[in-house]
C-alpha positions, 0 to 999 in steps of 0.5 A, spaced: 503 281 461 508 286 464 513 284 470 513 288 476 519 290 477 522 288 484 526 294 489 532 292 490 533 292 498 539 294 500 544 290 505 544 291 512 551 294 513 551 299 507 544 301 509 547 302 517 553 305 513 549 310 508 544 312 515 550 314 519 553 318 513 546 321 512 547 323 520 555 326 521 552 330 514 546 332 518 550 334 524 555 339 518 549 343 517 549 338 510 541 338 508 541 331 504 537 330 499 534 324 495 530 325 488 529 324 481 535 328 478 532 328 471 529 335 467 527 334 459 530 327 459 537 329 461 540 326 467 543 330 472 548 329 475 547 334 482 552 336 487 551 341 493 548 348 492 547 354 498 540 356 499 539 361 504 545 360 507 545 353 508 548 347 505 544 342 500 547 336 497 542 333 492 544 326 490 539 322 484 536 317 487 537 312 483 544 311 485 546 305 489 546 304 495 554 304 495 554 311 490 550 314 495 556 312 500 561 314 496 558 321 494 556 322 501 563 321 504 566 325 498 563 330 500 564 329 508 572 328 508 573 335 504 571 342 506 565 345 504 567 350 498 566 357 500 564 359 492 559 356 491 553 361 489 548 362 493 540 362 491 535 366 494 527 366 493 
């Protein structure tokens, strides 16, 4: 019988600390998203992009909650880079 696997919950103050993150990268123009970043078994690693002239930072979702932290205020301490190549549909 297999076990179910259980979702670790995150503690109060990182999950207050990843939401107000979250919130100052909103209020930049940063779009966040959350996904599986996995494409033919490789893991990916993610980063930010510029999609029609806006900024999207992607981060795997399987990340702790303390790396979410950690990417999220990388991102925010330092300007946004200017070089970063822009997609289109």
């Amino acid at each position: 019988m297999k076990k179910k696997k259980t979702k670790k919950t995150c503690p109060p103050e990182l999950r207050e600390k990843l939401t107000d993150l979250e919130e100052t990268a909103s209020q930049k123009g940063i779009f966040v998203h959350y996904d599986l970043l996995e494409a033919a078994g490789l893991k990916l690693k993610g980063g930010i992009c510029k999609i029609k002239g806006e900024y999207h930072l992607f981060i795997d979702k399987r990340k702790s909650p303390q790396d979410k932290i950690d990417i999220l205020h990388d991102y925010l301490q330092n300007p946004l880079p200017e070089d970063i190549p822009e997609f289109s549909e």
